[in-house]
VODOSE-179484 format. One line per 8 residues: number of its first residue (from 0); their letters; for each residue x negated, y negated, z negated of N, C-alpha, C. Coordinates in steps of 0.02 Angstrom, whole numbers, plus 50000, padded with zeros to 5 digits. Layout:
BEGIN
NUM> A> X:Y:Z:X:Y:Z:X:Y:Z ~ ... .
//
This chain:
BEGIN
0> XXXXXXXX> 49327:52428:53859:49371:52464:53815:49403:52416:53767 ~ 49460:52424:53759:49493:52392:53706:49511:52323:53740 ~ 49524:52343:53786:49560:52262:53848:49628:52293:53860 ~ 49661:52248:53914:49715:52251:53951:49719:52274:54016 ~ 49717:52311:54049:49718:52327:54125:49783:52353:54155 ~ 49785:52296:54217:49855:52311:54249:49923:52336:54205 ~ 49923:52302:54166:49984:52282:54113:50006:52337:54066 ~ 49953:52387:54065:49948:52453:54035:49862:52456:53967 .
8> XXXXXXXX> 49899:52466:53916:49851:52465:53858:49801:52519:53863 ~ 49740:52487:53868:49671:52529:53887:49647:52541:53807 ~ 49611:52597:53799:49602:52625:53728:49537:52660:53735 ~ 49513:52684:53796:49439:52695:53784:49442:52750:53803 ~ 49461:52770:53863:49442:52876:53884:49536:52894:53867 ~ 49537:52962:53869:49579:52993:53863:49592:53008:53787 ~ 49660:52990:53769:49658:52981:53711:49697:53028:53688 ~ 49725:53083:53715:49744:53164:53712:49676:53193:53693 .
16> XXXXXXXX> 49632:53190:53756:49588:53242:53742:49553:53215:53712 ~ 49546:53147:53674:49473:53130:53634:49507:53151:53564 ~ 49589:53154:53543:49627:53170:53487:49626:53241:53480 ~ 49635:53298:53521:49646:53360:53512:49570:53370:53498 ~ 49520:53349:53549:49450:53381:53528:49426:53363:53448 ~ 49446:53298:53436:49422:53283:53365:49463:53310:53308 ~ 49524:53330:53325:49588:53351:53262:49589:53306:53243 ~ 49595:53247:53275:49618:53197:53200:49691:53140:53242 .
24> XXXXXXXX> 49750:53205:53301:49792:53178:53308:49828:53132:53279 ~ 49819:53131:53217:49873:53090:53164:49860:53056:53109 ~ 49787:53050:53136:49725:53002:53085:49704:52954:53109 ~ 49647:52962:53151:49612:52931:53184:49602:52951:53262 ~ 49642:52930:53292:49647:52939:53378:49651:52885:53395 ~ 49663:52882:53465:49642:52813:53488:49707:52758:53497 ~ 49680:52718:53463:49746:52657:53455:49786:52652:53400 ~ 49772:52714:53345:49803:52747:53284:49779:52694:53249 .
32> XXXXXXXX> 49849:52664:53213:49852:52597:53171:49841:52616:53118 ~ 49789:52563:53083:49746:52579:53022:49813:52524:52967 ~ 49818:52478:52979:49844:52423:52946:49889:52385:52987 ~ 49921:52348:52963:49964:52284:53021:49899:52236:53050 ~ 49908:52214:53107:49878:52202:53153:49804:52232:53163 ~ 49797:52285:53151:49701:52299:53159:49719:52375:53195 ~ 49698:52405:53235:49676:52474:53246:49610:52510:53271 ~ 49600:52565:53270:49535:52592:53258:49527:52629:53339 .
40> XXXXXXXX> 49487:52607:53361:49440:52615:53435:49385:52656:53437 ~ 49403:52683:53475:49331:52759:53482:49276:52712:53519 ~ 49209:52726:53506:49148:52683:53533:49117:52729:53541 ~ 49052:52709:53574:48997:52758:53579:49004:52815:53652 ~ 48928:52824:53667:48933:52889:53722:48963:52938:53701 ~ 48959:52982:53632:48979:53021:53632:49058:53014:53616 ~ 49092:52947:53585:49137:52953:53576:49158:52970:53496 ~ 49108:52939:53469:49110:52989:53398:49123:52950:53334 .
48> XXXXXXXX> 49125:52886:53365:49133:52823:53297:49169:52790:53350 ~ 49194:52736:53272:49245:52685:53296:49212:52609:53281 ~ 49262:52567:53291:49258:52498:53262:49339:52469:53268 ~ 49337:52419:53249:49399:52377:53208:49409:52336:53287 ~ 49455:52325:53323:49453:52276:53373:49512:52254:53376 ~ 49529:52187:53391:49586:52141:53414:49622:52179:53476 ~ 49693:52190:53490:49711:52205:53548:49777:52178:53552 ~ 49781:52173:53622:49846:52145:53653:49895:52210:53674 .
56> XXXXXXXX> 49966:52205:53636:50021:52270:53665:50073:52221:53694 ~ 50079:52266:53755:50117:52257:53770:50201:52255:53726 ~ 50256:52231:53730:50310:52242:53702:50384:52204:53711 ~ 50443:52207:53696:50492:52190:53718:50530:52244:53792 ~ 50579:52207:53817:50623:52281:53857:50575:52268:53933 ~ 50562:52218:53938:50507:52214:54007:50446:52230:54007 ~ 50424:52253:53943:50350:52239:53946:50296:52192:53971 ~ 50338:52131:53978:50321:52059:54000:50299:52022:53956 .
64> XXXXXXXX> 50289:52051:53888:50282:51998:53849:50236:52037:53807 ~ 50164:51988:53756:50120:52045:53709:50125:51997:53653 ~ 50107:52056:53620:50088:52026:53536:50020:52031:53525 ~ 49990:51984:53496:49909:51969:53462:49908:51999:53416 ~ 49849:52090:53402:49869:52109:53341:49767:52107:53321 ~ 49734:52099:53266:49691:52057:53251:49689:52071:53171 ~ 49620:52075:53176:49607:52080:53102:49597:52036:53077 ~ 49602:52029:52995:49618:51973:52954:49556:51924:52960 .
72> XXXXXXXX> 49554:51848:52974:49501:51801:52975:49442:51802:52924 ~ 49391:51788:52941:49330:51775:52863:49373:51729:52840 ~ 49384:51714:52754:49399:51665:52727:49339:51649:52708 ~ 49279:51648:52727:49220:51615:52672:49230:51536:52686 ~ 49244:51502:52751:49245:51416:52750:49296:51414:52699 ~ 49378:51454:52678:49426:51411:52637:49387:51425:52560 ~ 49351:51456:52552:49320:51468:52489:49267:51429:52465 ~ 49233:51413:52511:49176:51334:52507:49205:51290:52513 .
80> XXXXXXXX> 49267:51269:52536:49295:51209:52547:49352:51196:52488 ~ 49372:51243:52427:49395:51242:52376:49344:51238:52339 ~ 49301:51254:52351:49237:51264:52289:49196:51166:52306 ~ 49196:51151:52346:49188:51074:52345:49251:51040:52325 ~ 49303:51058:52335:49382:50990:52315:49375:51010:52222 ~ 49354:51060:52223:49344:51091:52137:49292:51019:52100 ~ 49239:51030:52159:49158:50995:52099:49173:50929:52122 ~ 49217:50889:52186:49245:50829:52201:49297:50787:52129 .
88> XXXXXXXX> 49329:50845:52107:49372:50829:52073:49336:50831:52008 ~ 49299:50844:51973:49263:50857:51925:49203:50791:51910 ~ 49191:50770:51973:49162:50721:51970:49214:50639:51966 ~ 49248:50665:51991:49313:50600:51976:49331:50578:51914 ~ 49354:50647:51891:49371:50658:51802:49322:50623:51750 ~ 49242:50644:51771:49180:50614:51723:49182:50532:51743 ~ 49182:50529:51815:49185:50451:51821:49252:50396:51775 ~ 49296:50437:51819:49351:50408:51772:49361:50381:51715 .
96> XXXXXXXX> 49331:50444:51675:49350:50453:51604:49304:50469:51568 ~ 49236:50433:51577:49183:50455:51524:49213:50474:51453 ~ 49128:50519:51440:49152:50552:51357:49143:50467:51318 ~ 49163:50470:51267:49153:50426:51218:49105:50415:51180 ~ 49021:50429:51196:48984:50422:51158:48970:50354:51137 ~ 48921:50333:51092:48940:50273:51054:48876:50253:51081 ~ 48881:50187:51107:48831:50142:51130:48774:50113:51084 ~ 48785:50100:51034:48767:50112:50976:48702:50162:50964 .
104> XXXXXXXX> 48739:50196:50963:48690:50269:50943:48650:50270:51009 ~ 48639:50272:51067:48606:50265:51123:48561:50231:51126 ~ 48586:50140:51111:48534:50104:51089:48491:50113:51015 ~ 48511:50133:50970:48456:50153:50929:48407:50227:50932 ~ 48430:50257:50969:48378:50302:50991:48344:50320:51055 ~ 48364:50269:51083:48326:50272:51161:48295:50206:51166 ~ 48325:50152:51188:48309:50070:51205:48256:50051:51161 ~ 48187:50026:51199:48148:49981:51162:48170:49928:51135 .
112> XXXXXXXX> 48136:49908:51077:48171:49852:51052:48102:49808:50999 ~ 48105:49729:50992:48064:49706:50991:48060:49698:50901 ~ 47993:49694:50874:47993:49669:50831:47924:49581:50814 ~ 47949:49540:50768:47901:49480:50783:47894:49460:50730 ~ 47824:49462:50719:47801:49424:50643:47759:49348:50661 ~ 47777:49295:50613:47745:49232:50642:47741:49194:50593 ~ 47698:49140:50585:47702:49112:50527:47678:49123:50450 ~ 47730:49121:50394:47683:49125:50337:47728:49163:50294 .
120> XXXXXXXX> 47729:49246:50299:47742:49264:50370:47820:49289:50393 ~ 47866:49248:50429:47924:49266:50451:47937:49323:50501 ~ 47990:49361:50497:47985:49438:50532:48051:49414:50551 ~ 48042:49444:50628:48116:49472:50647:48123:49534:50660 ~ 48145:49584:50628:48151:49667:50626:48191:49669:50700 ~ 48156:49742:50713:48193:49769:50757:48265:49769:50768 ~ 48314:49765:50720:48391:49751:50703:48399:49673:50695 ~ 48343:49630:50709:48384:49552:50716:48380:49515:50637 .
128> XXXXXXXX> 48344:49572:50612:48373:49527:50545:48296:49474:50523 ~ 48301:49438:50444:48231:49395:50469:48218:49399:50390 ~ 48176:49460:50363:48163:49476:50301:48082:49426:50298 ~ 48093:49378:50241:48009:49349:50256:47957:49373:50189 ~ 47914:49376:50204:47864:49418:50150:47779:49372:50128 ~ 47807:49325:50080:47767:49276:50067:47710:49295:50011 ~ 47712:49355:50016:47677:49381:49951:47603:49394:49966 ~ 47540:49391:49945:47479:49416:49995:47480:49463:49983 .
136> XXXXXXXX> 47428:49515:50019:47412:49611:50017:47446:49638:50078 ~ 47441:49694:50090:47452:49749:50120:47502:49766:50121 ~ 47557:49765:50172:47612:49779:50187:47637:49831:50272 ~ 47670:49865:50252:47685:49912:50323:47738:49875:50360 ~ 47699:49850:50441:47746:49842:50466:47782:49888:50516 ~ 47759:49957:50513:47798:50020:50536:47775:50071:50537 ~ 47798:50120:50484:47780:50175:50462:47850:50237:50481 ~ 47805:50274:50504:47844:50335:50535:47784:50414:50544 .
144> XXXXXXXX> 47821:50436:50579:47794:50522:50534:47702:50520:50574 ~ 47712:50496:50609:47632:50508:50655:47605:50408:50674 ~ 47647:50351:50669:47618:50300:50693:47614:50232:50622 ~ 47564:50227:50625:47557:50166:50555:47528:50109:50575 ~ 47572:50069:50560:47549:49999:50571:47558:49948:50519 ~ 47501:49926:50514:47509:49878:50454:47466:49813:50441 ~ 47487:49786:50406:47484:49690:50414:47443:49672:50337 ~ 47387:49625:50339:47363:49614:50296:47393:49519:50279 .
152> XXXXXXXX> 47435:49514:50211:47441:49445:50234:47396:49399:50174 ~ 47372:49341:50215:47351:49310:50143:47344:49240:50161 ~ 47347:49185:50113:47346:49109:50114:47305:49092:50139 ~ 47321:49030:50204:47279:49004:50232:47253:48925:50217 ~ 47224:48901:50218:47209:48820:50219:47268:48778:50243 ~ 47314:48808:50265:47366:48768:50303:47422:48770:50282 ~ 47422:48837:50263:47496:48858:50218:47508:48840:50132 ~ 47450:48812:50117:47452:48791:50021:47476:48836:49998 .
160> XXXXXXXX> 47474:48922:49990:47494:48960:49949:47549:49012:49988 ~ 47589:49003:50025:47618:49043:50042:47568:49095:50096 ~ 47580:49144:50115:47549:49199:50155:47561:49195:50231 ~ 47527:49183:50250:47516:49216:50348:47486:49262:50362 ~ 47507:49298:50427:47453:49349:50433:47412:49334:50474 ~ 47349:49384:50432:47291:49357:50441:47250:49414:50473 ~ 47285:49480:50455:47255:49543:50506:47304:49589:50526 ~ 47294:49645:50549:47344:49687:50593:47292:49744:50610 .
168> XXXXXXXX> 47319:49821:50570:47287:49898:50589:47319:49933:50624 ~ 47317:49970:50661:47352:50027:50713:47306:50077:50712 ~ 47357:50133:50678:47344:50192:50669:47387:50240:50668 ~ 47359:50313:50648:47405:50373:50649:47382:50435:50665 ~ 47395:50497:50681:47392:50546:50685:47407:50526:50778 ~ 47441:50487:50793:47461:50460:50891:47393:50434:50907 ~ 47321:50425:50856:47288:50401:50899:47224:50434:50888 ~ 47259:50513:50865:47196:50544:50829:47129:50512:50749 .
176> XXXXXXXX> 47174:50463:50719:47175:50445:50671:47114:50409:50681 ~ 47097:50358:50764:47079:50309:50769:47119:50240:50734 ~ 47064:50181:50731:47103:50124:50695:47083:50055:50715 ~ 47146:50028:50760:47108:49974:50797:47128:49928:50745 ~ 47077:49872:50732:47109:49816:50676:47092:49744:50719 ~ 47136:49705:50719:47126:49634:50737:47152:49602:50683 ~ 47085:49524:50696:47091:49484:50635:47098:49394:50672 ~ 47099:49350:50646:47101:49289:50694:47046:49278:50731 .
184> XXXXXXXX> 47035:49211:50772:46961:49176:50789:46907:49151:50754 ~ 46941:49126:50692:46857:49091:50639:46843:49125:50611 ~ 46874:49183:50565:46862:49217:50514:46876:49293:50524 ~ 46891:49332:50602:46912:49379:50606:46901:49423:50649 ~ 46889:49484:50677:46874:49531:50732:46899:49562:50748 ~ 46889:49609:50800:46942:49662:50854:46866:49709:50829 ~ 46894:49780:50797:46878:49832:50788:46908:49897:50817 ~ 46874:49945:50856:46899:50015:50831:46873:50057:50804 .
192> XXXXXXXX> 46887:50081:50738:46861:50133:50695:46815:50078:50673 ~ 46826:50022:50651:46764:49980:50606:46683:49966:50661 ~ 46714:49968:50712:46652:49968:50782:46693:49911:50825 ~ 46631:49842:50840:46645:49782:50868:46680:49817:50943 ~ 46748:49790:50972:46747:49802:51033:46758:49722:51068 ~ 46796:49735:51127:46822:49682:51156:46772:49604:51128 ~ 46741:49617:51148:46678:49569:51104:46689:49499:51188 ~ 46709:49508:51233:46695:49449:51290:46776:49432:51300 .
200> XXXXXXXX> 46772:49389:51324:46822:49377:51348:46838:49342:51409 ~ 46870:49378:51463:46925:49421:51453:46889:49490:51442 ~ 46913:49524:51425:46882:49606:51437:46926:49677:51423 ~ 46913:49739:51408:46937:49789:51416:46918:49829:51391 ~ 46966:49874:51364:46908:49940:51321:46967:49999:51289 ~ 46939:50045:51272:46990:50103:51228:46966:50116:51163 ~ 47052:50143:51139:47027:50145:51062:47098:50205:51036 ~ 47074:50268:51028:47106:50315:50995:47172:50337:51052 .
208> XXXXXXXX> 47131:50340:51099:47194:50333:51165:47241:50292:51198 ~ 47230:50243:51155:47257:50191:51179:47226:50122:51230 ~ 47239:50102:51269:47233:50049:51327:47221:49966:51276 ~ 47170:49952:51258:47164:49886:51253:47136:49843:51287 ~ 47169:49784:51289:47147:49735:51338:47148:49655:51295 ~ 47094:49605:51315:47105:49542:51303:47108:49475:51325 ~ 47152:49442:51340:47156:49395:51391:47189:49337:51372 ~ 47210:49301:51419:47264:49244:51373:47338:49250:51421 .
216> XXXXXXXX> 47332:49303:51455:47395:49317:51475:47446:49341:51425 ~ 47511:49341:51461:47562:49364:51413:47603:49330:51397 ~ 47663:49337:51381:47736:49303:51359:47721:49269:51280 ~ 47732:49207:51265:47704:49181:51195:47792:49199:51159 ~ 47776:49181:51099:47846:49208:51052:47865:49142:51061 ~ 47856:49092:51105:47886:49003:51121:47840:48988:51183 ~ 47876:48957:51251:47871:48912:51264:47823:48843:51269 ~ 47847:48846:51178:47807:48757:51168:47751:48778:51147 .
224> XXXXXXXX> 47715:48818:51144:47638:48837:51141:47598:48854:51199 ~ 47653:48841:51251:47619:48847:51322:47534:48789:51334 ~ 47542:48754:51294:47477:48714:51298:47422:48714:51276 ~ 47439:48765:51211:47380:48794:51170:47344:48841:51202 ~ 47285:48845:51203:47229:48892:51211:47247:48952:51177 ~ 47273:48984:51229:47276:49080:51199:47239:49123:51188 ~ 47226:49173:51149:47165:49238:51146:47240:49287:51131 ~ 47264:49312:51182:47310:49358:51170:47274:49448:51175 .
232> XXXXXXXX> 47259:49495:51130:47269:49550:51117:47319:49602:51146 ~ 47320:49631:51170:47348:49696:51225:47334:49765:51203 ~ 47390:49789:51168:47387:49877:51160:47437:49911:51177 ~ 47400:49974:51206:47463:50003:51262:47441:50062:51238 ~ 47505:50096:51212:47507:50167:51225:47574:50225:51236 ~ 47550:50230:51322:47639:50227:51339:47679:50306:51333 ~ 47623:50336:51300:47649:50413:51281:47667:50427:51226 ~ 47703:50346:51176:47740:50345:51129:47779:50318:51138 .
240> XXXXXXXX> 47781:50261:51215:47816:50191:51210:47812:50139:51159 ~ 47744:50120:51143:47729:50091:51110:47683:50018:51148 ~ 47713:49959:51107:47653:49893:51145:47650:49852:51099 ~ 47605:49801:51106:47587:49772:51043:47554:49695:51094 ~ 47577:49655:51083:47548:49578:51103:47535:49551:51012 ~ 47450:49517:51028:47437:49504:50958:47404:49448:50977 ~ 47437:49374:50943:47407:49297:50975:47363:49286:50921 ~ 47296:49272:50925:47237:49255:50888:47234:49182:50896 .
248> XXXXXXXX> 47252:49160:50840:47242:49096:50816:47196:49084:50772 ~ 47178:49007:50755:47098:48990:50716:47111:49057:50643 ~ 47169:49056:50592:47144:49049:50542:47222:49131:50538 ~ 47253:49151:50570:47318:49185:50562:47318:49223:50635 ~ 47359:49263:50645:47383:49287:50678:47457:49292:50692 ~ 47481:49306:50740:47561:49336:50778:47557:49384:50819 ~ 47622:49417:50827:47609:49474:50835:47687:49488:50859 ~ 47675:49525:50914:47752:49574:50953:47752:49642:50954 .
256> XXXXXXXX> 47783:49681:50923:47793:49762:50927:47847:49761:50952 ~ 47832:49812:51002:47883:49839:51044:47903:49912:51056 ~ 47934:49963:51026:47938:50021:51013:47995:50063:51043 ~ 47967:50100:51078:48065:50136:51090:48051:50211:51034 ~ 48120:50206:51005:48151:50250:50932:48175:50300:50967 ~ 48117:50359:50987:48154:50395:51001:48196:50452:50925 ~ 48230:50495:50977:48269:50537:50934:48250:50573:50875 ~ 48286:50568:50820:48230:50625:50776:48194:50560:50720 .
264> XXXXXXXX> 48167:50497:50756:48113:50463:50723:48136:50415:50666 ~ 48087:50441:50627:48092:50386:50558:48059:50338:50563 ~ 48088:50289:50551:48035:50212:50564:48073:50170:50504 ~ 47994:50132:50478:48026:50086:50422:47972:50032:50411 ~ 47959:49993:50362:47911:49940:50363:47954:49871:50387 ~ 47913:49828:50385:47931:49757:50373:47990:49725:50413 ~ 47975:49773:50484:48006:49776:50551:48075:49808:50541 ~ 48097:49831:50476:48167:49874:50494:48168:49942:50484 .
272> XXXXXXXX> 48227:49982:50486:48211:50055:50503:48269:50051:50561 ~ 48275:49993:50596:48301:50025:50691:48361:50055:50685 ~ 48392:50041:50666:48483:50076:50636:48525:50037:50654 ~ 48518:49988:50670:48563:49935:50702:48609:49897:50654 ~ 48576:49907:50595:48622:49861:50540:48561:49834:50506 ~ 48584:49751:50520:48554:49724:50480:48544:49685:50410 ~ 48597:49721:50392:48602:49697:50302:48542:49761:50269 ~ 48530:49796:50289:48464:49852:50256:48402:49823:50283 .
280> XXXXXXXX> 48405:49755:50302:48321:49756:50331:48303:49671:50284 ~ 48339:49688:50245:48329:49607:50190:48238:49651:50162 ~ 48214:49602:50137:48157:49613:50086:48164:49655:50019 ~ 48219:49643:50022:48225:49688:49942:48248:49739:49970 ~ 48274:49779:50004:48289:49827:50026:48252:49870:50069 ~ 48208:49851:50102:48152:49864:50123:48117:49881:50067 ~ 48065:49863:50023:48040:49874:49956:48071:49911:49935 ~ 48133:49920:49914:48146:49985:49885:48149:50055:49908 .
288> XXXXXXXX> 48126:50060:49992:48118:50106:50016:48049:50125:50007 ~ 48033:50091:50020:47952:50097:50037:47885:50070:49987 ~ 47912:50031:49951:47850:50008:49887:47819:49927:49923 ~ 47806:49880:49861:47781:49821:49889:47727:49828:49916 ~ 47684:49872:49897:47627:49879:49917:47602:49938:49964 ~ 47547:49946:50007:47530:49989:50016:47484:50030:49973 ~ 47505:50107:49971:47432:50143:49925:47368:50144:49927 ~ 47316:50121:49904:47250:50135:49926:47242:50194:49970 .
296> XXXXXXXX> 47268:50229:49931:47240:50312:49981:47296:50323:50067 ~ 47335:50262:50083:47352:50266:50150:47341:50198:50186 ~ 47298:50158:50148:47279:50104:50202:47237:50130:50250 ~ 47244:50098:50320:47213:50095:50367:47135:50048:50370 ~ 47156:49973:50329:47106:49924:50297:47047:49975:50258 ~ 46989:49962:50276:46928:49975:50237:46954:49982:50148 ~ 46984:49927:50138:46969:49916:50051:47040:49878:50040 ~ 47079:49882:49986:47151:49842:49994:47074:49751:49992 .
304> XXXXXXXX> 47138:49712:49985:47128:49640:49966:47097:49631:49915 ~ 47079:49551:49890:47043:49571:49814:47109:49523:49780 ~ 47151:49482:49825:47223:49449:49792:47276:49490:49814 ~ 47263:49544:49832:47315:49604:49827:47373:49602:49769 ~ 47430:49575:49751:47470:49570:49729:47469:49532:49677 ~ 47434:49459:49694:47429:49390:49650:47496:49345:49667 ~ 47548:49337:49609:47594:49320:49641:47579:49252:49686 ~ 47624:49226:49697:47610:49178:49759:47662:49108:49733 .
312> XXXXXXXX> 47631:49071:49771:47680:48983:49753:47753:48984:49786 ~ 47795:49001:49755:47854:49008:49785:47884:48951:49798 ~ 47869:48951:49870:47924:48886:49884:47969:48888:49924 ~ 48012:48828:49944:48068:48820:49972:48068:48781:50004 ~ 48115:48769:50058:48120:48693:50100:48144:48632:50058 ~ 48170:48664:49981:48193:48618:49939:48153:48569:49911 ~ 48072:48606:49922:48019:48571:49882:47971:48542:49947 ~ 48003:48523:49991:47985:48480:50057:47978:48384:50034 .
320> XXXXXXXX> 47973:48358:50033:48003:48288:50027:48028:48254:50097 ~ 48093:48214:50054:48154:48206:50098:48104:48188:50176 ~ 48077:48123:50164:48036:48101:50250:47995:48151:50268 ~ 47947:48201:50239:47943:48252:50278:47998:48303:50320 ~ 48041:48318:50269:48099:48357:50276:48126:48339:50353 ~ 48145:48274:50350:48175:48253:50403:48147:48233:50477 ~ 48066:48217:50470:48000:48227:50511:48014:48289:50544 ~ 48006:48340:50493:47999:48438:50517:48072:48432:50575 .
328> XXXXXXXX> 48124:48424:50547:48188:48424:50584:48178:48415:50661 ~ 48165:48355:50639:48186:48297:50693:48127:48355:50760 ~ 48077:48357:50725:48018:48377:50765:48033:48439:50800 ~ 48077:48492:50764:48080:48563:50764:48143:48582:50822 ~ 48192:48516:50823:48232:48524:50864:48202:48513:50925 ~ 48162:48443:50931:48147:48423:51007:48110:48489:51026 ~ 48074:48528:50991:48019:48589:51010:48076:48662:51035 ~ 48138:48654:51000:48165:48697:51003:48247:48686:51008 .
336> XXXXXXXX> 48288:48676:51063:48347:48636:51042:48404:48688:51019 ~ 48391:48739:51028:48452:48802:51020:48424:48824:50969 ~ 48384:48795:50923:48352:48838:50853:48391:48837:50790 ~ 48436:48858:50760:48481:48842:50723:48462:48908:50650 ~ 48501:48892:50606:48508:48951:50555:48428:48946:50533 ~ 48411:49041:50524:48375:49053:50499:48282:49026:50548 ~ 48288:49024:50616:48259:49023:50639:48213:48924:50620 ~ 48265:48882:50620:48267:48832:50615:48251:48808:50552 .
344> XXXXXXXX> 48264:48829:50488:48221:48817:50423:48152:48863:50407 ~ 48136:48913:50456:48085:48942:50477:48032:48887:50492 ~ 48049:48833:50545:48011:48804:50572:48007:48741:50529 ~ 48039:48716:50487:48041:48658:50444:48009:48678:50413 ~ 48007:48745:50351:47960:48748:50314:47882:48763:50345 ~ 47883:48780:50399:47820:48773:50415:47780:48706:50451 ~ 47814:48658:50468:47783:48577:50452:47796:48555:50405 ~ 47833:48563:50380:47825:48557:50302:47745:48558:50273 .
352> XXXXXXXX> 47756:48615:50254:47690:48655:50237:47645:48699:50259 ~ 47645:48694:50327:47577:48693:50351:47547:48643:50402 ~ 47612:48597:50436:47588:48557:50468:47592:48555:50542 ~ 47598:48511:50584:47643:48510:50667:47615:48583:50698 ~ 47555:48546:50696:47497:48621:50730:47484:48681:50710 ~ 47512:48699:50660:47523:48768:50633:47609:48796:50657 ~ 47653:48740:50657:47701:48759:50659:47714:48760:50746 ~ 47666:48720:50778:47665:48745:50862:47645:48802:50882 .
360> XXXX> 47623:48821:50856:47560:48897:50858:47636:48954:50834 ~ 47676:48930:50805:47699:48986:50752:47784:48971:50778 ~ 47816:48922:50821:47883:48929:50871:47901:48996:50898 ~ 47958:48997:50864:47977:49061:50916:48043:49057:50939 .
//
């Protein structure tokens, strides 16, 4: 039904008597055009329903010739295939033409970024800048809403008066208000919560959730201390993005924080507050955020210092003498040849005044 036979249009039965029996001569009979190209076909035994079918008519003065009459195509492929040139083009546009967010702002609230204390004691903040804090006592080197870290500095035999650091606490509410403290090799220990750990070496252990480890592996803050005997310190805790390399030397310590800022976070202390400008991370500007001192009632340390804010011998590379002066130089370049600026009277005053082997320990 609904073919061509012997050049005469077949429609399915008698299409008089299937029209008069149904009354619907001038509705629905057979071959009765619903629309341009579609008409409606009697189906079924009894003859009692239809369906939509394609048919060929004959037409023209010979009846030699037909027309294709056909109901309208699925468009669902041209509708998926606009709906991809749509999300094709959309992706062109973002490539093209990124938004303009500020790189800037990305790196200060996403990208880890390093901070390094060394010496007696010189800082490079997270922003690059090199605030130095020669004063002894208790100082924050990064305080933020849940993580505290902080630096005990005080005069060594080597330094004649100026300050190195000499310990290092990690704490917070991030470690369940555990407190790991490291101090040097002659005069100092690896605690958590005031309990001996990491007592062998090499060895391994936890402390307030965090991953500590001790070894002499690890990246030195130089190079030219590749020859020295290391006791490098390892704290990991990576559900802040937080790391900590801490080099135990006879009489001082050094130390690498490595932090990613995320969004939202306040961070401040010796290290910076991570803003990417470094004219706010001078010493005096720092201090006026935060106070020279730490409070008794938020040290991490057992007890402050007992030279907790004794001023200190203020010196300079000015008060070097000239053949030392020029000794430190001469010495500081061969150790370091791209060391220039601030980094480079860093290292003078420390053969200066503390001497080759303090100032090998303390290259960065």
């Amino acid at each position: 039904a609904g073919g061509v036979a012997g050049g005469m249009p077949v429609t399915g039965g008698s299409s008089a008597e299937s029209c008069d029996a149904a009354g619907y001569r001038d509705f629905l009979c057979c071959g009765a055009t619903t629309a341009v190209g579609e008409t409606m076909t009697r189906t079924g035994v009894g003859r009692g329903s239809f369906i939509v079918q394609d048919t060929y008519t004959y037409v023209g003065d010979g009846m030699g010739e037909h027309l294709v009459e056909s109901q309208p195509r699925n468009r669902m492929f041209l509708y998926l295939l606009s709906g991809v040139s749509v999300l094709l083009a959309i992706v062109l546009v973002v490539c093209l033409f990124p938004t303009t967010h500020s790189s800037t702002a990305k790196l200060n609230l996403s990208q880890s970024r390093d901070c390094t204390l060394w010496g007696d004691p010189h800082v490079k903040s997270f922003d690059g800048a090199f605030p130095d804090f020669l004063e002894e006592g208790e100082q924050w080197i990064v305080k933020s809403d849940d993580i505290s870290i902080q630096a005990r500095y005080l005069a060594t035999p080597f330094t004649s008066g100026p300050a190195a650091t000499h310990q290092i606490a990690i704490g917070g509410q991030f470690m369940d208000w555990a407190v790991l403290s490291v101090g040097p090799m002659d005069n100092g220990q690896i605690t958590c919560s005031n309990l001996p750990i990491l007592t062998q070496f090499p060895s391994e252990a936890t402390c307030g959730g965090a991953t500590v480890s001790y070894d002499s592996q690890g990246e030195l803050v130089d190079g030219a201390q590749a020859q020295l005997e290391r006791h490098i310190v390892h704290f990991s805790f990576p559900a802040r993005s937080l790391h900590l390399e801490i080099f135990r030397w006879a009489n001082h310590i050094n130390v690498r924080v490595t932090l990613k800022v995320m969004p939202g976070m306040s961070v401040d202390g010796s290290c910076g507050n991570a803003n990417n400008d470094q004219a706010d991370d001078t010493k005096e500007a720092i201090v006026a955020r935060i106070g020279a001192r730490i409070p008794a009632d938020e040290l991490l340390f057992r007890h402050p210092s007992e030279v907790a804010g004794t001023p200190p011998q203020q010196k300079t590379i000015a008060d070097c003498e000239l053949h030392m002066r020029e000794h430190a130089m001469s010495l500081c370049r061969a150790k370091e040849p791209n060391a220039a600026g601030v980094l480079l009277d860093a290292c003078v005053f420390d053969v200066c005044f503390a001497g080759e082997q303090y100032a090998a320990q303390d290259a960065i």
